[in-house]
Structures are given as structure tokens and as C-alpha cells.
TIKOLDO-488148 format. One line per field, with one value per atom (N, C-alpha, C): atom name; z, x, y; residue in one letter. Coordinates in steps of 0.1 Angstrom, whole numbers, always signed. Example, Ala and Ser with C-alpha at 12.3 -4.5 7.8 and 13.67 -1.06 7.14 Angstrom:
<sites>
atom <- (N_CA_C_N_CA_C)
z <- (+78_+78_+78_+71_+71_+79)
x <- (+132_+123_+132_+128_+137_+129)
y <- (-57_-45_-33_-22_-11_+0)
res <- (A_A_A_S_S_S)
</sites>
This chain:
<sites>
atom <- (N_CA_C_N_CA_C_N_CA_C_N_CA_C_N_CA_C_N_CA_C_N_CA_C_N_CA_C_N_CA_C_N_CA_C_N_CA_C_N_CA_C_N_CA_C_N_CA_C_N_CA_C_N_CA_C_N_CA_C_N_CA_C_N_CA_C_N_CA_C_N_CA_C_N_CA_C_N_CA_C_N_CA_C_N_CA_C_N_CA_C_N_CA_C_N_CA_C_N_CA_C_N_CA_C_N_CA_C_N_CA_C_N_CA_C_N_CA_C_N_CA_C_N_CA_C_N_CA_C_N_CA_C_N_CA_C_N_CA_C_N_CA_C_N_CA_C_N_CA_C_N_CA_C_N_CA_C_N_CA_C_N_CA_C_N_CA_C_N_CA_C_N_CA_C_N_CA_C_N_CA_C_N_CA_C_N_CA_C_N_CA_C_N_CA_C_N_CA_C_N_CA_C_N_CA_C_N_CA_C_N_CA_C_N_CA_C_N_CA_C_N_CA_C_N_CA_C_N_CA_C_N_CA_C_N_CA_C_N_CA_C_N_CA_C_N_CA_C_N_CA_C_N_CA_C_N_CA_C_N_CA_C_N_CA_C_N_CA_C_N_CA_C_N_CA_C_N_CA_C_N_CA_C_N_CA_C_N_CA_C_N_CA_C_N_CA_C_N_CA_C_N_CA_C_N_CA_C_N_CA_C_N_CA_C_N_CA_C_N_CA_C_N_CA_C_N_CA_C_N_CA_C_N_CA_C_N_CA_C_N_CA_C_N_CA_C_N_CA_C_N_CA_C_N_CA_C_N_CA_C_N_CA_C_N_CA_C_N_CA_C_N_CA_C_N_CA_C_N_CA_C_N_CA_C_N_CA_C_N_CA_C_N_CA_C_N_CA_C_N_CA_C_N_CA_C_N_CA_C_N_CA_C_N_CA_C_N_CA_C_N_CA_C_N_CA_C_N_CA_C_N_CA_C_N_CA_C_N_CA_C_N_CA_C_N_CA_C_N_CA_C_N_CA_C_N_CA_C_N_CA_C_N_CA_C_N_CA_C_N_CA_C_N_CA_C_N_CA_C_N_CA_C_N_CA_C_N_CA_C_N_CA_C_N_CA_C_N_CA_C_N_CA_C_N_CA_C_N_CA_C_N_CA_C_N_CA_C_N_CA_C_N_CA_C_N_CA_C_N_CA_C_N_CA_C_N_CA_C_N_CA_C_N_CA_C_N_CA_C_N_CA_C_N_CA_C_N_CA_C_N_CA_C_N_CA_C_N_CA_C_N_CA_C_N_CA_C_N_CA_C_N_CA_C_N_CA_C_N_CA_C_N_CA_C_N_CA_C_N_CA_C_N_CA_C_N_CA_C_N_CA_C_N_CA_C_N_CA_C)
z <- (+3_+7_+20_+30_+36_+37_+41_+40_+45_+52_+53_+41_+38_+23_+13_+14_+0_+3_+14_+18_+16_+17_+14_-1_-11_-20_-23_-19_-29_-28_-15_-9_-20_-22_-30_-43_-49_-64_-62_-51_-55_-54_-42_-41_-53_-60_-74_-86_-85_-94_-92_-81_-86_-83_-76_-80_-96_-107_-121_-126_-119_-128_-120_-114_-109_-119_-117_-125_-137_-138_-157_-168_-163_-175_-175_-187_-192_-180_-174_-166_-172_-187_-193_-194_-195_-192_-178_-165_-154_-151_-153_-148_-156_-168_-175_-167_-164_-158_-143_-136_-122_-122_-119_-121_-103_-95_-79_-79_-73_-71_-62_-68_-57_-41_-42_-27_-26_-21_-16_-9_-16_+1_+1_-2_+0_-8_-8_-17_-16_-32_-37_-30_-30_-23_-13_-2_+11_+10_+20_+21_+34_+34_+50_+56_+66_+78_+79_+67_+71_+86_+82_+99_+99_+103_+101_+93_+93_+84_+73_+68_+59_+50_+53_+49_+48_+58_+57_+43_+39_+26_+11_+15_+2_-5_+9_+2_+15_+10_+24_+25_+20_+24_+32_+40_+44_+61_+70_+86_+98_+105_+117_+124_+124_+134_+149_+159_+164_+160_+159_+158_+166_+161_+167_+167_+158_+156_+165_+169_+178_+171_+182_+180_+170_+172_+161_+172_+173_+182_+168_+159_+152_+136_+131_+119_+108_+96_+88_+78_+74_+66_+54_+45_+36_+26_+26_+15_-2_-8_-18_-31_-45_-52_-56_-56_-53_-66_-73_-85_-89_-88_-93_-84_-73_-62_-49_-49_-37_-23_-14_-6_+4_+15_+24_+28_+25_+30_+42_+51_+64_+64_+68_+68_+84_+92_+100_+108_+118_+124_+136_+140_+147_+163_+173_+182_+191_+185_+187_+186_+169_+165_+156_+164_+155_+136_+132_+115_+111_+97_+92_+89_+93_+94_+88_+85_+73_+66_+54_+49_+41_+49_+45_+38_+30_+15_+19_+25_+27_+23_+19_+8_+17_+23_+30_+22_+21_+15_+25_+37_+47_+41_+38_+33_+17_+16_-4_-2_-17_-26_-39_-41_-57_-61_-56_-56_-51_-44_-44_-38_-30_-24_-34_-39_-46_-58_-66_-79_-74_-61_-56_-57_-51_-47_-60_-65_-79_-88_-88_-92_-86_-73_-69_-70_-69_-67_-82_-94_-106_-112_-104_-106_-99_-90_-83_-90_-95_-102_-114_-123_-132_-127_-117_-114_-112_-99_-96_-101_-112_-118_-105_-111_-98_-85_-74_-62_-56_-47_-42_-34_-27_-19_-15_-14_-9_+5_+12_+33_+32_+37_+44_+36_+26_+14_+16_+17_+15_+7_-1_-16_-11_-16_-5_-21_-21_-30_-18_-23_-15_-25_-18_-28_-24_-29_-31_-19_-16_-9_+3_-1_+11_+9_+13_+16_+9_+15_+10_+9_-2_-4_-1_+4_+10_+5_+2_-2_+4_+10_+21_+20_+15_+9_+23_+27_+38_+38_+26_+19_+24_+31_+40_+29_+17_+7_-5_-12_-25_-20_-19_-12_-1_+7_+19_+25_+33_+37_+35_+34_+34_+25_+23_+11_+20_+23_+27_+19_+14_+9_+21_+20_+31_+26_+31_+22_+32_+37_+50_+46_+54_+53_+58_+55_+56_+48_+59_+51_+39_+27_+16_+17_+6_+7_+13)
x <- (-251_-253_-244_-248_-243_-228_-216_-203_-200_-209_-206_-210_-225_-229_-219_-213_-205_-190_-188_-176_-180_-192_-194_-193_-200_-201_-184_-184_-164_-158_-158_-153_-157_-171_-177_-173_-172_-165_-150_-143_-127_-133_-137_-138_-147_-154_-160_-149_-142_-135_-123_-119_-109_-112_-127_-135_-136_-140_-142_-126_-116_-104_-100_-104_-98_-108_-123_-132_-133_-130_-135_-128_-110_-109_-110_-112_-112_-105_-110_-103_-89_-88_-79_-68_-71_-63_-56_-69_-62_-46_-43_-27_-21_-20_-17_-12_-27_-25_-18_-15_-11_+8_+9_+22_+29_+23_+29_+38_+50_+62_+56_+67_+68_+70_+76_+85_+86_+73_+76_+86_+95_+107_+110_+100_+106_+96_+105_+98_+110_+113_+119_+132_+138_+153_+155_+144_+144_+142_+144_+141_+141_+130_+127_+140_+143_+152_+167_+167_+175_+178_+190_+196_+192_+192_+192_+203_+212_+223_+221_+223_+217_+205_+193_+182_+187_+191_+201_+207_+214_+219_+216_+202_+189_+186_+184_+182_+189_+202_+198_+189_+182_+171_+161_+164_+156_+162_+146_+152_+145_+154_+148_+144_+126_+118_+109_+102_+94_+87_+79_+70_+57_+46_+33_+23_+34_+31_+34_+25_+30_+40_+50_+58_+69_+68_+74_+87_+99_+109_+109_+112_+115_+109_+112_+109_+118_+124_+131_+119_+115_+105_+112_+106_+114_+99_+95_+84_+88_+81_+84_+74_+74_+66_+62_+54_+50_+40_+40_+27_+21_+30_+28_+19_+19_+13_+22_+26_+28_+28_+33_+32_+48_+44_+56_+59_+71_+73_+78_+72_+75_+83_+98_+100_+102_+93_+92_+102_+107_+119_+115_+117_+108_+116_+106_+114_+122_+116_+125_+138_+144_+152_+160_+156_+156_+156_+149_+152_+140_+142_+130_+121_+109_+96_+83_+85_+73_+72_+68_+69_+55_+53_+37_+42_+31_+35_+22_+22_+10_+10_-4_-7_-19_-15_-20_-31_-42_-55_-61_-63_-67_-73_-65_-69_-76_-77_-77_-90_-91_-99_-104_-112_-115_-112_-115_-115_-99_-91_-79_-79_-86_-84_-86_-98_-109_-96_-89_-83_-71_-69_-50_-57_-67_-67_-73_-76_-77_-68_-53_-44_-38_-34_-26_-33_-49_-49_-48_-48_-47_-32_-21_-7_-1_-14_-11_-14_-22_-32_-21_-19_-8_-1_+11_+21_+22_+8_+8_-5_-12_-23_-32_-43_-53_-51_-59_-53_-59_-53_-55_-68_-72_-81_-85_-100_-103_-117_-109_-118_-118_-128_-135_-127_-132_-124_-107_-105_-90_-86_-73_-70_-58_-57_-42_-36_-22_-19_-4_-5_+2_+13_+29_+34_+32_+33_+26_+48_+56_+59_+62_+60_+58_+57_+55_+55_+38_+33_+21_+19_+10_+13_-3_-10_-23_-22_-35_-41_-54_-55_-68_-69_-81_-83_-93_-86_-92_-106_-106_-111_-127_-128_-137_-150_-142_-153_-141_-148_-134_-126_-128_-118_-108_-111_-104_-103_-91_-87_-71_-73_-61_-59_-48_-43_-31_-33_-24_-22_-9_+2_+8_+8_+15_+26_+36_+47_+46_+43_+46_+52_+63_+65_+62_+49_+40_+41_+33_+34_+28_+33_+25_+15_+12_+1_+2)
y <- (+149_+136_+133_+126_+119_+117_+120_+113_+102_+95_+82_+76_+78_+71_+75_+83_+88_+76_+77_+68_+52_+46_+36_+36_+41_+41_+38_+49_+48_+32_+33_+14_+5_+5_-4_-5_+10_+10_+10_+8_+5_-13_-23_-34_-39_-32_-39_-37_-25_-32_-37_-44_-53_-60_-66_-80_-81_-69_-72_-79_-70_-72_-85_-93_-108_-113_-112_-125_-119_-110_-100_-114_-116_-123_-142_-144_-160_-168_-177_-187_-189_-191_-196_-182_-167_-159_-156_-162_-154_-156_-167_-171_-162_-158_-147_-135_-131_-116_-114_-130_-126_-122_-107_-108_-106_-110_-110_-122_-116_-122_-133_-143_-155_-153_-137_-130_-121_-112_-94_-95_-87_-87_-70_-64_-49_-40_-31_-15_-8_-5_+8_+5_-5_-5_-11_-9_-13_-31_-37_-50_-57_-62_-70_-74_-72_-76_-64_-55_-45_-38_-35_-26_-14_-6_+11_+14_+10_+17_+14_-2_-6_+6_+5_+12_+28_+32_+44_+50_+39_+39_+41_+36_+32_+50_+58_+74_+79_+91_+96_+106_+107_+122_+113_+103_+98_+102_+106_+108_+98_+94_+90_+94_+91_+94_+86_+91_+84_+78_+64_+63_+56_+53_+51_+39_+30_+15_+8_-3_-16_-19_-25_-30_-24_-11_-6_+3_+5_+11_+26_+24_+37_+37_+47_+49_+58_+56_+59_+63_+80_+83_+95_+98_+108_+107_+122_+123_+121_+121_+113_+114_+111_+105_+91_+87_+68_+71_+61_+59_+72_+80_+95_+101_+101_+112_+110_+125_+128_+120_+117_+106_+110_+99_+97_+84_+79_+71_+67_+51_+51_+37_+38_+22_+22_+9_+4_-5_-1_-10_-16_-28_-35_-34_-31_-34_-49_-58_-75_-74_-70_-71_-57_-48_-36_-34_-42_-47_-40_-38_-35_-46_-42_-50_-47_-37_-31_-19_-17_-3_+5_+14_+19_+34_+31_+47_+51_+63_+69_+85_+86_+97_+108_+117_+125_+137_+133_+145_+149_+148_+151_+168_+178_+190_+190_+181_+180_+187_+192_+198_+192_+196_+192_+175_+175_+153_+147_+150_+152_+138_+135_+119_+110_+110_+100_+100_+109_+111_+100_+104_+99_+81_+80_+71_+60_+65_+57_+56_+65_+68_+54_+59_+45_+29_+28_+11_+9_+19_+14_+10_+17_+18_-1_-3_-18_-28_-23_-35_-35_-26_-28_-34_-32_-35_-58_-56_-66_-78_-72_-81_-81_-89_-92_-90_-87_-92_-104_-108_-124_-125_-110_-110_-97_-92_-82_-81_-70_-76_-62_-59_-45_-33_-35_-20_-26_-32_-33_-42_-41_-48_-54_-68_-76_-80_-82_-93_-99_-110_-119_-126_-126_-138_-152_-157_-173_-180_-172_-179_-171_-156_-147_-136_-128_-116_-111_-93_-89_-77_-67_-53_-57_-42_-40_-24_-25_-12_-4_+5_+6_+23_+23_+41_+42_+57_+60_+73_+74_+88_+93_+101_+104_+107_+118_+122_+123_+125_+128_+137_+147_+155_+152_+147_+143_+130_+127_+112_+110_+97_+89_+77_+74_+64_+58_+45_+37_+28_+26_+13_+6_-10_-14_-28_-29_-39_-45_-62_-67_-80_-88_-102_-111_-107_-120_-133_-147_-156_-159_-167_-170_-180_-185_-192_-204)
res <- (X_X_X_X_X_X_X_X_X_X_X_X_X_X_X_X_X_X_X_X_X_X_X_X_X_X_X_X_X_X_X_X_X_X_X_X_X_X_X_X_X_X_X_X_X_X_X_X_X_X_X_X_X_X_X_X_X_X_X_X_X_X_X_X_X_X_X_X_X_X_X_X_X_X_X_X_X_X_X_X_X_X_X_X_X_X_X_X_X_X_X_X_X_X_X_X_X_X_X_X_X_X_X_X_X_X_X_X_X_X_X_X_X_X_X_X_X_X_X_X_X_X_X_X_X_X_X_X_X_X_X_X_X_X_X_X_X_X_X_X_X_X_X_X_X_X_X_X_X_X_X_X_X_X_X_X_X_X_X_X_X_X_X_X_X_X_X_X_X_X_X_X_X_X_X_X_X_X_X_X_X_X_X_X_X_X_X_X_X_X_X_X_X_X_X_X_X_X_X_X_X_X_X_X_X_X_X_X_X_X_X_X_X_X_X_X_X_X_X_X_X_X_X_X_X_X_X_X_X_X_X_X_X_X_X_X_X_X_X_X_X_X_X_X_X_X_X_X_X_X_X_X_X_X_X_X_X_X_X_X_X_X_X_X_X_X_X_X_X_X_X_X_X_X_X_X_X_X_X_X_X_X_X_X_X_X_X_X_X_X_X_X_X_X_X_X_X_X_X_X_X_X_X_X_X_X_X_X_X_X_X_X_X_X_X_X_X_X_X_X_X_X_X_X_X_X_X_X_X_X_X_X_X_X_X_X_X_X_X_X_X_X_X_X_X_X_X_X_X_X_X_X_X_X_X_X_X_X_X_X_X_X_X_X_X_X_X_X_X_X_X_X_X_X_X_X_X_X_X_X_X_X_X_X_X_X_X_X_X_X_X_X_X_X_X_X_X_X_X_X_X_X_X_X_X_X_X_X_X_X_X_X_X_X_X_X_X_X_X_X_X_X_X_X_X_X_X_X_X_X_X_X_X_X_X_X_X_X_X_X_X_X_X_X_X_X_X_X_X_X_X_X_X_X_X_X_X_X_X_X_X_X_X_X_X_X_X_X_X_X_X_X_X_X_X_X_X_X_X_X_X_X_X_X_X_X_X_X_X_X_X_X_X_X_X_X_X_X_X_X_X_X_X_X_X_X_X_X_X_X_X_X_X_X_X_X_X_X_X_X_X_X_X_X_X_X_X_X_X_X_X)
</sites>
């Protein structure tokens, strides 16, 4: 089949179900199941407006790199395990204020085999959806939850076919509602 049809497809079954798991339950349960903070302010230690040293501190197996984002002067990354797959993480330092400004957990299948994307990537939006209940909103295959006074984690499977692609996590401090 087709890899683009196969790529649409997938999109459609991650964005259907966490359209089911927002309307699946009772009006009178949803408030129940939403467990997103009032205030993303980070991942795994790190937290919006850090210094390099600061974040430095959090692992040192962690190294400073180039990086390839707007607005982005450097990058502090260290591979990793995230929601139980393999992954690397990237914390983002802005170049305004040299601070950290965003942190993306990305999960590299690019070579996968034997369903190695489609598996990762079902692995992680399921580890989110636990984590953070419903999400607030979903746009062009991408899964948002927002805190209601700031901050927002974004989920966007890149996965070309099961086998192969990409898995992006993204932590940003964005505004709330």
C-alpha cells in the first residue's frame, strides 16, 4: 500500500483515539479524568527559564550541543529512556535570554523494523494520556494538552510507515487558557 495512505491512516487512529478518550467518558466523569497541571513548567527536572548551569546540574550525562531551532542559541541533550522507549532528550536555550525555552523528547525509528515506530509511538501517546488525561486539543495529527494557567506538552508522530519515522514530545511555556 501506499505510504502516504498508510501514514494517513495511522494519524487518523492516533487522532481518533484521543478524540474517543476526551468524549468516550460521561460529561459528569470528564473533570475526573483531566489530570494536567494548572502549570507545565518543565520535564524530568528541568524547568522553564533555567541557566545552563542550572540545567547542567539536573544530569550530568547531559552535553552541550549546536543546535537547528529558531531562536534557539544552544542545546543541552543526553539520550535517554522516556515512557519506556529509547529517546533523546533536547533542552532548548533561547537565544534572547540564554534560558531554557523548551524541551523536545524525541524518539528516532528512522531505521526501525518490524513496527518499531507505530509500537514507540503508541507506547508514548498512551504513557501521555495516562499521565495527563484527555487532551485539550487535537490539529493536523498532533495531540496538545495545555495548563489552564500555562504551559503545554505536544505530541506529533512522525511515522512514515510502522517501521519508520519519528516521535516528537514537546514541553513549551506557553500561555494557558
Amino acid at each position: 500500500m501506499n505510504p502516504f495512505i498508510l501514514r494517513a491512516l495511522h494519524l487518523m487512529r492516533l487522532t481518533l483515539y484521543a478524540f474517543l478518550v476526551i468524549l468516550g467518558p460521561s460529561m459528569s466523569d470528564a473533570g475526573s479524568l483531566s489530570r494536567v497541571p494548572e502549570t507545565i513548567s518543565g520535564y524530568g527536572g528541568y524547568q522553564f527559564g533555567m541557566s545552563l548551569e542550572e540545567a547542567k546540574r539536573v544530569d550530568a550525562r547531559a552535553q552541550v550541543t549546536p543546535c537547528d531551532y529558531k531562536e534557539t542559541a544552544f542545546c543541552l541533550e543526553r539520550p535517554d529512556t522516556f515512557f519506556g522507549e529509547p529517546g533523546l532528550i533536547r533542552v532548548l536555550f533561547s537565544t534572547e535570554n540564554m534560558r531554557l525555552s523548551r524541551i523536545n523528547l524525541s524518539f528516532d525509528r528512522l531505521a526501525g523494523t518490524d513496527g518499531a515506530c507505530k509500537r514507540g509511538s503508541t507506547t508514548v501517546v498512551e504513557a501521555l494520556l495516562k499521565r495527563f488525561g484527555p487532551s485539550n486539543k487535537t490539529q493536523d495529527g498532533k495531540i496538545f494538552w495545555y495548563g489552564a494557567v500555562g504551559g503545554a506538552v505536544s505530541f506529533l508522530d512522525l511515522c512514515v510507515d510502522d517501521d519508520s519515522g519519528m516521535i516528537v514530545v514537546s514541553y513549551e511555556p506557553a500561555g494557558g487558557f
